[in-house]
MIDOSE-1310 file (N, C-alpha, C; in nm, 2 decimals, decimal comma, always signed):
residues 215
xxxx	+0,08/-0,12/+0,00/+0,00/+0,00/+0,00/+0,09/+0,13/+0,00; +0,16/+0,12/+0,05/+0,32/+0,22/+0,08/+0,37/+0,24/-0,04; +0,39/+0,14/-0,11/+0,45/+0,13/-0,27/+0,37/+0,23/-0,37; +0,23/+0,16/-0,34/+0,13/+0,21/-0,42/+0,07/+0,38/-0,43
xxxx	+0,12/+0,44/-0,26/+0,09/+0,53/-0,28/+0,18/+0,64/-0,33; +0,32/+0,59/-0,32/+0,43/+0,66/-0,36/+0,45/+0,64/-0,51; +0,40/+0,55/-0,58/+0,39/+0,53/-0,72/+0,31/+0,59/-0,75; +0,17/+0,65/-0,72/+0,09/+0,71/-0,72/+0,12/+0,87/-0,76
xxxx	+0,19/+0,92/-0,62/+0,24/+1,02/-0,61/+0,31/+1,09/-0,73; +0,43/+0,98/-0,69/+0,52/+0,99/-0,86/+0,45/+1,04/-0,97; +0,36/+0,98/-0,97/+0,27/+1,05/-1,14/+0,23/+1,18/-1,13; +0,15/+1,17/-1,00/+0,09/+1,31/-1,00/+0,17/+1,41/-1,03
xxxx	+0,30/+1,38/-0,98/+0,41/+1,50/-0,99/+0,48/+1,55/-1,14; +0,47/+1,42/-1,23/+0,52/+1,38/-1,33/+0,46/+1,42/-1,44; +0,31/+1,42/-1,42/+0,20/+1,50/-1,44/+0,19/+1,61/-1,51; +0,19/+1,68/-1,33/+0,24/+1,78/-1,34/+0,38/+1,89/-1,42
xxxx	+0,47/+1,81/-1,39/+0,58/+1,86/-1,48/+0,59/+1,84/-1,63; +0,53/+1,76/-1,69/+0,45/+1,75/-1,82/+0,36/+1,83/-1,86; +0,27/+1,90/-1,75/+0,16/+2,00/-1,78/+0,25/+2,14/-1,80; +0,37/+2,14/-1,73/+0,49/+2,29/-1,68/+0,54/+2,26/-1,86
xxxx	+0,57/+2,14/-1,92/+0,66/+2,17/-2,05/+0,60/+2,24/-2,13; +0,47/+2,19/-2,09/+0,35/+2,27/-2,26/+0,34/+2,38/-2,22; +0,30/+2,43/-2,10/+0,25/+2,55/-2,07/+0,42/+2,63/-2,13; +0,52/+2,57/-2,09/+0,68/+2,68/-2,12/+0,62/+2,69/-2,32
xxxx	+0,61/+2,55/-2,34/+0,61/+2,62/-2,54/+0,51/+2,68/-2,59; +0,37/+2,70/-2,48/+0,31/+2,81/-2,54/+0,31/+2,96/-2,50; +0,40/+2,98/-2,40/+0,44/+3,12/-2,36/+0,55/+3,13/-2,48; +0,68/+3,05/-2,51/+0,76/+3,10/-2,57/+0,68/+3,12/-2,74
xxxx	+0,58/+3,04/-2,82/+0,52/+3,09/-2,88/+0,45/+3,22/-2,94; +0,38/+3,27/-2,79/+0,37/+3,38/-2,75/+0,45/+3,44/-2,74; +0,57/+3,46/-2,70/+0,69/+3,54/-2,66/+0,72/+3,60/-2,84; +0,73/+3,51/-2,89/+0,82/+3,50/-3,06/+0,71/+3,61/-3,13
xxxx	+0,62/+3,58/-3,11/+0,45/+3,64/-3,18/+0,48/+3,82/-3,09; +0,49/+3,82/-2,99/+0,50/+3,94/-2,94/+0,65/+4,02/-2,95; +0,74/+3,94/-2,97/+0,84/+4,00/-3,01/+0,82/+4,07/-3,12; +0,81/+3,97/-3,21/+0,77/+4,04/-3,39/+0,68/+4,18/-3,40
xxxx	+0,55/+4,14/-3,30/+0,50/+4,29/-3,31/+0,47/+4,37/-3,27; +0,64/+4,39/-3,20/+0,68/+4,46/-3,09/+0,59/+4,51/-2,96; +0,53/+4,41/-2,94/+0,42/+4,44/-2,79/+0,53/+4,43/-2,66; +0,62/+4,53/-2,61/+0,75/+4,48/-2,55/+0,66/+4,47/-2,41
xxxx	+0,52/+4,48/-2,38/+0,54/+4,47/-2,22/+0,44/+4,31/-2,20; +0,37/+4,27/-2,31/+0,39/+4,10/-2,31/+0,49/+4,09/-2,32; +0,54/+4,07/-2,42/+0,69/+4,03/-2,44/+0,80/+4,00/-2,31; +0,78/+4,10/-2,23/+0,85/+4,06/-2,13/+0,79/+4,00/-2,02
xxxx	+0,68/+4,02/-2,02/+0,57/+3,95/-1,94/+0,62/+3,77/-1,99; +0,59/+3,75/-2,13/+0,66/+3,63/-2,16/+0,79/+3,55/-2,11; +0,89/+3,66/-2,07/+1,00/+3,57/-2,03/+1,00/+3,61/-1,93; +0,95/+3,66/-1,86/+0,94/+3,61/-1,73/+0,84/+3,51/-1,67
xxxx	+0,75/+3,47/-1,74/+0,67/+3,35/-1,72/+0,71/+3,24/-1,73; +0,81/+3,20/-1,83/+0,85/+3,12/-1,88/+0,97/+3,10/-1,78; +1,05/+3,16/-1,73/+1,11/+3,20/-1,65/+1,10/+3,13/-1,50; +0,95/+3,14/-1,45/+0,90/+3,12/-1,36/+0,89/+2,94/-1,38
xxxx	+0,80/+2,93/-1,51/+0,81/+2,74/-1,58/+0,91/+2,70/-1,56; +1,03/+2,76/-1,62/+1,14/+2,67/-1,65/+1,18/+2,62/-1,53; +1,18/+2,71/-1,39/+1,21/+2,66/-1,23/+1,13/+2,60/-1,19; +1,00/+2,65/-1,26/+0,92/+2,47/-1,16/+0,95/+2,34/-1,22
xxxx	+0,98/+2,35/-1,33/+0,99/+2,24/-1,42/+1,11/+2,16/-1,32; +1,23/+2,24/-1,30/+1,29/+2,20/-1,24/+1,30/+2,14/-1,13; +1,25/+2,22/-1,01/+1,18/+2,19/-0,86/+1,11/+2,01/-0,91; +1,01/+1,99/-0,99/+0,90/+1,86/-1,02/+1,04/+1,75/-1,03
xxxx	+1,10/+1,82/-1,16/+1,22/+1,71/-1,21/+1,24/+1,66/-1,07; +1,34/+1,75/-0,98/+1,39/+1,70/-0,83/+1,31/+1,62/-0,73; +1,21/+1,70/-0,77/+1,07/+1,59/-0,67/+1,06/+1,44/-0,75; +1,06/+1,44/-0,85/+1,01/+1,30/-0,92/+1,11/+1,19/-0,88
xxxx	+1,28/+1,22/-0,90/+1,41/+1,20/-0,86/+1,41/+1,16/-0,70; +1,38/+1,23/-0,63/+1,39/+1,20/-0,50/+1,30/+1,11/-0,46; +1,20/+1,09/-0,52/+1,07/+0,97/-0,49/+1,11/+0,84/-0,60; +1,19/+0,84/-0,67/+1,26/+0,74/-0,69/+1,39/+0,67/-0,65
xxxx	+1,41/+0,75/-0,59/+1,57/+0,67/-0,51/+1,56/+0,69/-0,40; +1,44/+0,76/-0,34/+1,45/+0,73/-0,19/+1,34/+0,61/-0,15; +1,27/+0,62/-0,24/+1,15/+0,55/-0,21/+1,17/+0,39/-0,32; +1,29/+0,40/-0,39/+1,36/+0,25/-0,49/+1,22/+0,19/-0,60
xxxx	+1,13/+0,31/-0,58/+1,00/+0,29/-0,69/+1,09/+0,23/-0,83; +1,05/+0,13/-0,91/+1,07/+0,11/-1,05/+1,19/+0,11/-1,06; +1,25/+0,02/-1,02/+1,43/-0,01/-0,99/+1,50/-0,04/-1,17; +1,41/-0,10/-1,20/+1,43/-0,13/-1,35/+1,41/-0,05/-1,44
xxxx	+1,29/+0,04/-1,44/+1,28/+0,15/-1,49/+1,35/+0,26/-1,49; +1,40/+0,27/-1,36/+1,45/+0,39/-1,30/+1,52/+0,48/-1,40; +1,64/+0,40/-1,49/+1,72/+0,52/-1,55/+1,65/+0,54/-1,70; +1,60/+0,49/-1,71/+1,49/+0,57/-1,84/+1,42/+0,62/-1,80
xxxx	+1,31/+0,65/-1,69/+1,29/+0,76/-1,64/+1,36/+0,89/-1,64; +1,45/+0,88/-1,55/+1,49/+0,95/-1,53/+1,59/+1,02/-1,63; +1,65/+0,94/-1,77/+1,65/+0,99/-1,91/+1,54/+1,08/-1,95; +1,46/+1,02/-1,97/+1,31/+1,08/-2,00/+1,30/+1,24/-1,92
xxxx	+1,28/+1,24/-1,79/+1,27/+1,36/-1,75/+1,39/+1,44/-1,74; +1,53/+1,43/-1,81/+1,63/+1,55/-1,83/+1,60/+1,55/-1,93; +1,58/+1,47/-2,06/+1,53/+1,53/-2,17/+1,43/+1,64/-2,19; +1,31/+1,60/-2,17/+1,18/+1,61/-2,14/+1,24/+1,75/-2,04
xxxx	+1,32/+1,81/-1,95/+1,36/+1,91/-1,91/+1,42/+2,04/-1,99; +1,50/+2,01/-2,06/+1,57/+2,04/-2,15/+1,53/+2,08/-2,26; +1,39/+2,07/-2,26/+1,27/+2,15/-2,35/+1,26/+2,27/-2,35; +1,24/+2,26/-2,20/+1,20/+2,39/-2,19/+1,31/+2,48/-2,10
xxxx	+1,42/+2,45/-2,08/+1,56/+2,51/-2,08/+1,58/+2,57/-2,20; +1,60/+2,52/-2,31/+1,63/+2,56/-2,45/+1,53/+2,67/-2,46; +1,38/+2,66/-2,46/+1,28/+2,77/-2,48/+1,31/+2,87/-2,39; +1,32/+2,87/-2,29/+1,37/+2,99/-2,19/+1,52/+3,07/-2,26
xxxx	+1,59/+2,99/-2,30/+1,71/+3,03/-2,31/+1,72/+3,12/-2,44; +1,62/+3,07/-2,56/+1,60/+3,13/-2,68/+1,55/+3,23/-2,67; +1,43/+3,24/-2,58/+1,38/+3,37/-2,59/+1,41/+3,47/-2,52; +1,52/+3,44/-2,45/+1,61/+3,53/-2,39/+1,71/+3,59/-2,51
xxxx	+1,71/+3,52/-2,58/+1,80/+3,56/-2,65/+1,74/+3,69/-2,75; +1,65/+3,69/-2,78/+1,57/+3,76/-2,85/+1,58/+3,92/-2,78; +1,58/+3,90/-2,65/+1,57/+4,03/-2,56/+1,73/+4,11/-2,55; +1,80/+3,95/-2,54/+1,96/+4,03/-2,54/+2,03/+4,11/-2,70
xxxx	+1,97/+4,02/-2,77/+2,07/+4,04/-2,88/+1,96/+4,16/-3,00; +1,84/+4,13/-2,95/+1,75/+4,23/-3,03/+1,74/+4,22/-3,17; +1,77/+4,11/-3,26/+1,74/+4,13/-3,38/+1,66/+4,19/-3,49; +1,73/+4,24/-3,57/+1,60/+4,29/-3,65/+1,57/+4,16/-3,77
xxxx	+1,42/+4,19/-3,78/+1,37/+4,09/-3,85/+1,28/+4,14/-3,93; +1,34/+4,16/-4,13/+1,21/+4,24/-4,23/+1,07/+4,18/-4,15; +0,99/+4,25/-4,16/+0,81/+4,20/-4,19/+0,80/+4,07/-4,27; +0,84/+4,05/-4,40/+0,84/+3,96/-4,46/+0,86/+3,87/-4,46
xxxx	+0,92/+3,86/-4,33/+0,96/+3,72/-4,29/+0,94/+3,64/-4,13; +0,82/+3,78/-4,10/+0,75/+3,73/-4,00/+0,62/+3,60/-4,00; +0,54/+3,61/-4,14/+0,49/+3,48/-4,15/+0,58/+3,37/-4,10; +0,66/+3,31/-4,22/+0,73/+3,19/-4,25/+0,80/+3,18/-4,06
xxxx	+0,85/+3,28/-4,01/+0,92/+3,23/-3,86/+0,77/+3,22/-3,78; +0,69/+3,30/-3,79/+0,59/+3,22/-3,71/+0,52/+3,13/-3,73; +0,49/+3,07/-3,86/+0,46/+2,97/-3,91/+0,59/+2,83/-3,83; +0,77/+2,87/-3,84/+0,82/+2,78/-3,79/+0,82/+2,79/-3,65
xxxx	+0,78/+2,88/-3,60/+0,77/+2,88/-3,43/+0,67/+2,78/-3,39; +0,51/+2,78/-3,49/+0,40/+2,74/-3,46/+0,44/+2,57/-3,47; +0,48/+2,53/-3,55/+0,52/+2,42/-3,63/+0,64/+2,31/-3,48; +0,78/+2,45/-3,45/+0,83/+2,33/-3,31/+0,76/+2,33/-3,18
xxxx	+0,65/+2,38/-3,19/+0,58/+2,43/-3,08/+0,46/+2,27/-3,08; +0,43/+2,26/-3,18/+0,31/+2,13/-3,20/+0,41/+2,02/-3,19; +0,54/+2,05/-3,22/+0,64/+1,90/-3,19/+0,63/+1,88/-3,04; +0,63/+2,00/-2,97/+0,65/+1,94/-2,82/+0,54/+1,90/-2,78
xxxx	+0,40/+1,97/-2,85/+0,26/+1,93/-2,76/+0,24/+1,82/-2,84; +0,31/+1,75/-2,91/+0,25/+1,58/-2,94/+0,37/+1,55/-2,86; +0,51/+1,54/-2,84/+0,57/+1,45/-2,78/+0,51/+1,43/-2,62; +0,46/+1,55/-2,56/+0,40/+1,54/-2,42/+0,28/+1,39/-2,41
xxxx	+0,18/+1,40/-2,45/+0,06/+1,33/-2,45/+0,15/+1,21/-2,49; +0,22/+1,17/-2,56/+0,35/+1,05/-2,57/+0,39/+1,03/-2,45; +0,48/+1,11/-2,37/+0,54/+1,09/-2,25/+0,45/+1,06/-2,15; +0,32/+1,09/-2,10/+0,25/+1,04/-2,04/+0,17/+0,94/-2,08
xxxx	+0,11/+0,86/-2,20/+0,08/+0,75/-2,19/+0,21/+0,67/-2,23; +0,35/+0,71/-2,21/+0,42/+0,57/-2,17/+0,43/+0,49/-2,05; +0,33/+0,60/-1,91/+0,37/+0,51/-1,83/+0,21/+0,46/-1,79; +0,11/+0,52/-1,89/-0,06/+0,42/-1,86/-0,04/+0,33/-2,01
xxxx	-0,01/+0,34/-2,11/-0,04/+0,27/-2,23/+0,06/+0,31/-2,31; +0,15/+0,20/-2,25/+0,30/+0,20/-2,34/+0,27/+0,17/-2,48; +0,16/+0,08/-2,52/+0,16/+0,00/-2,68/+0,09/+0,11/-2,75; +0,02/+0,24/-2,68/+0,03/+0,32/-2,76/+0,12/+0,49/-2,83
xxxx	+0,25/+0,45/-2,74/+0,31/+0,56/-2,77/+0,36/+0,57/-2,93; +0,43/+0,47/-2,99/+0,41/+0,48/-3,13/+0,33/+0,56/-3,19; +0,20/+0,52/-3,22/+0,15/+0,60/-3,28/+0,16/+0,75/-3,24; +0,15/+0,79/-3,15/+0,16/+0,95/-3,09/+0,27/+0,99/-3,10
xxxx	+0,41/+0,92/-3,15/+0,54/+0,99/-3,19/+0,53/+1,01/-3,34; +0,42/+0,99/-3,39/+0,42/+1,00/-3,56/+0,45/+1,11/-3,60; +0,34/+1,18/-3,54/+0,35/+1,36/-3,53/+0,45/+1,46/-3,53; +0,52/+1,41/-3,42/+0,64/+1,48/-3,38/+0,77/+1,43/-3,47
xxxx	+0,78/+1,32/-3,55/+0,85/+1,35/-3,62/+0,80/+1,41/-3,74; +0,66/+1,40/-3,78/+0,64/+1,49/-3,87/+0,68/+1,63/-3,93; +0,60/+1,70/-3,78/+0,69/+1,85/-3,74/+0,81/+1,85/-3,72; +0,87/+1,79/-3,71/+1,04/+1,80/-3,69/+1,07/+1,80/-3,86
xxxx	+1,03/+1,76/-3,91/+1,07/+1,72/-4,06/+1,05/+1,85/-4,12; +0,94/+1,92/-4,08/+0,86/+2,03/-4,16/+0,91/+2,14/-4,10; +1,00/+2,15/-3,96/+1,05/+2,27/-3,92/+1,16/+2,24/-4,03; +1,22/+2,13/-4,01/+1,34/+2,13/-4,08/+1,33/+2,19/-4,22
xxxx	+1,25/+2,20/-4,27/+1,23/+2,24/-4,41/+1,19/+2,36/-4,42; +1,11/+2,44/-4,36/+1,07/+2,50/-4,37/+1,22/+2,59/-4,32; +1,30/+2,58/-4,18/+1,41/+2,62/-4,20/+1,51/+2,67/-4,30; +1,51/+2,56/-4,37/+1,60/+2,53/-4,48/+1,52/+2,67/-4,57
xxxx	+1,44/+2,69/-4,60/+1,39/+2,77/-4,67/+1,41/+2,92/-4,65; +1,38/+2,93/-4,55/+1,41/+3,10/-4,46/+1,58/+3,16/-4,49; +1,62/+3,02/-4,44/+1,78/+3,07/-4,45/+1,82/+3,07/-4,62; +1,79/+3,02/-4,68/+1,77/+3,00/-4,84/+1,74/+3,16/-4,90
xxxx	+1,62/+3,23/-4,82/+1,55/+3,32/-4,90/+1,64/+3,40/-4,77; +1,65/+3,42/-4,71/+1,78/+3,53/-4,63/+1,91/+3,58/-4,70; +1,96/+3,45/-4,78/+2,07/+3,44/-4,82/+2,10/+3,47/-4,98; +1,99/+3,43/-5,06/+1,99/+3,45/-5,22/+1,84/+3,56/-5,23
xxxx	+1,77/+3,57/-5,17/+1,68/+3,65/-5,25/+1,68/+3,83/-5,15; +1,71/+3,83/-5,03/+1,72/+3,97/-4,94/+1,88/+4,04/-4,94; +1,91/+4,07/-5,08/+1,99/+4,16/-5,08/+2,03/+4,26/-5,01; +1,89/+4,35/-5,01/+1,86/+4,50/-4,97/+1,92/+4,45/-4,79
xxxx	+1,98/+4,41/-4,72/+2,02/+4,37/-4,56/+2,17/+4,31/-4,55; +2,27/+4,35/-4,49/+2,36/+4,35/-4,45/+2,40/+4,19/-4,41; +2,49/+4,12/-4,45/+2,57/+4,05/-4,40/+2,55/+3,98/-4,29; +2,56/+4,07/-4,22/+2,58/+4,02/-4,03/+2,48/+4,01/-4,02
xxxx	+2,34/+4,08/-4,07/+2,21/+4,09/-4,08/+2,15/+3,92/-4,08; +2,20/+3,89/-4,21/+2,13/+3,80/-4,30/+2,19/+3,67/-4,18; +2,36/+3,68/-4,11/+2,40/+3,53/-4,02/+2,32/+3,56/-3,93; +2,27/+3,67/-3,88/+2,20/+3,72/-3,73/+2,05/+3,62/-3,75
xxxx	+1,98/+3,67/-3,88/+1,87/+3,59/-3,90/+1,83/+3,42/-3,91; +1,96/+3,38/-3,96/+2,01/+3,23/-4,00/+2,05/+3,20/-3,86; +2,09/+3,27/-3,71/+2,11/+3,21/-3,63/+1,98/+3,24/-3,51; +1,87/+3,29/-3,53/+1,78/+3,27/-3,51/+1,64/+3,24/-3,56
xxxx	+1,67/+3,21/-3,67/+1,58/+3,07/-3,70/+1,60/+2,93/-3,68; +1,75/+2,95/-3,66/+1,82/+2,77/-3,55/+1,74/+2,80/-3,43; +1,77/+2,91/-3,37/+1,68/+2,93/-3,23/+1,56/+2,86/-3,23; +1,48/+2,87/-3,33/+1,32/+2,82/-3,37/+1,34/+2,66/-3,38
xxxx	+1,41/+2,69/-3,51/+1,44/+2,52/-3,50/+1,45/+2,40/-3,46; +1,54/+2,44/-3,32/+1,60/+2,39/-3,24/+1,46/+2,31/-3,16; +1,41/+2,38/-3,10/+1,32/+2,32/-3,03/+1,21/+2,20/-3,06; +1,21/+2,18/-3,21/+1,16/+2,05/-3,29/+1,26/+1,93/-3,29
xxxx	+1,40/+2,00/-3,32/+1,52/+1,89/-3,26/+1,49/+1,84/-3,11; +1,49/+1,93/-2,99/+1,48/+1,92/-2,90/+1,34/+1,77/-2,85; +1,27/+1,82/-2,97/+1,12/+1,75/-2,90/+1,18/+1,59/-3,01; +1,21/+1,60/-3,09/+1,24/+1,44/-3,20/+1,37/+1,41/-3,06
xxxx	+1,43/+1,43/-3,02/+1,56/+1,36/-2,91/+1,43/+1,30/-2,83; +1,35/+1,35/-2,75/+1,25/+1,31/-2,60/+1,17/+1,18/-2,72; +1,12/+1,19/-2,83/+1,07/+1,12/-2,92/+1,13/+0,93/-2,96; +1,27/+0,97/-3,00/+1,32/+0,87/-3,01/+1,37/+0,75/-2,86
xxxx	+1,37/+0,92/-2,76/+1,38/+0,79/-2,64/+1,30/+0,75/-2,57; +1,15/+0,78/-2,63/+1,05/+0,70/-2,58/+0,98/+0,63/-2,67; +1,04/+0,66/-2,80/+1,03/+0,51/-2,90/+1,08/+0,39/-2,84; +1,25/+0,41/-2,81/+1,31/+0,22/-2,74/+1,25/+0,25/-2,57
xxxx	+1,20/+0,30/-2,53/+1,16/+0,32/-2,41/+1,03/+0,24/-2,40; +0,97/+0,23/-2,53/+0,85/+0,20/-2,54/+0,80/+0,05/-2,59; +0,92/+0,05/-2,69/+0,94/-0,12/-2,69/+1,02/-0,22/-2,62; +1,10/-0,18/-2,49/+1,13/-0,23/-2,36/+1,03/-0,26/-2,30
xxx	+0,93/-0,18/-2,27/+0,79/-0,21/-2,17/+0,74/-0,33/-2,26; +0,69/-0,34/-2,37/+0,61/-0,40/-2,46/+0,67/-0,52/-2,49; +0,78/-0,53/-2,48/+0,83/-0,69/-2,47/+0,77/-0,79/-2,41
């Protein structure tokens, strides 16, 4: 009963820190959208929310951690778990850190190319909100996580292209912009990017995570 209720626990918490990743990718969504047009007191309102996520995220991570090795819950499981939740952390580390970056380094970004980057924001942002609902039915209905990683590589494929494209039309067709301009843009659409990479890594390791249980 002791086992049961601390295994119990565990989820709730797990849960919970699953509920903190989504909530971090749709503030930083928000954050990219309010940067662009130029609303600077969301905007900052944004990274400080996210801000506030990224530390709880963290605080759960430690709580989940300490109810596994103090309490020896899922001895077998343990370090894929606990894979799982630094990955699955590192989500929304990266999103905090990008949109920080936005504030530090201030880029300018034509109009014209505010579609296509919100379009790729929108795009690594649905990679994390399918890998989530993934991460939580691995530990109620492992034989269905497959199908729910379809998605997410999907979007990963389509950031990736759509990437490829921005930096394509930055580089051969936006003359009228400076150099430094055009690497400044190409290294913030990795920023965007990135976070679809981020969510296909948590993806693949709950693909073999997923056919370990299922054996």
């Amino acid at each position: 009963m002791f086992e049961f209720k601390q295994a119990r626990k565990l989820i709730e918490v797990i849960d919970t820190f699953l509920d903190t990743i989504e909530q971090g990718a749709i503030v930083f969504r928000d954050g990219v959208g309010n940067y662009l047009s130029k609303d600077d007191a969301r905007f900052n309102g944004n990274i400080q929310k996210l801000s506030a996520l990224e530390a709880e995220a963290d605080s759960l991570k430690r709580q989940a951690e300490t109810i596994l090795y103090k309490r020896s819950l899922m001895p077998q499981l343990r370090g894929d778990i606990l894979k799982l939740l630094e990955e699955l952390d590192s989500i929304i580390d990266l999103a905090k850190a990008n949109l920080y970056q936005f504030d530090v380094e201030i880029p300018f970004i034509p109009e014209e190319l505010h579609p296509d980057l919100l379009k790729l924001t929108e795009i690594s942002v649905s990679a994390i909100e399918s890998v989530v609902p993934a991460a939580r039915a691995w530990f109620k209905h492992p034989e269905t996580v497959k199908e729910k990683l379809h998605k997410v590589y999907l979007y990963e494929n389509e950031a990736d292209k759509l990437a490829d494209s921005i930096k394509r039309r930055v580089f051969h067709e936006m003359g009228q912009i400076k150099l430094s301009e055009k690497i400044h843009l190409r290294y913030f659409t990795l920023h965007l990017e990135n976070l679809s990479d981020a969510a296909q890594k948590v993806a693949d390791t709950l693909s073999i995570m997923a056919i370990i249980r299922t054996i």
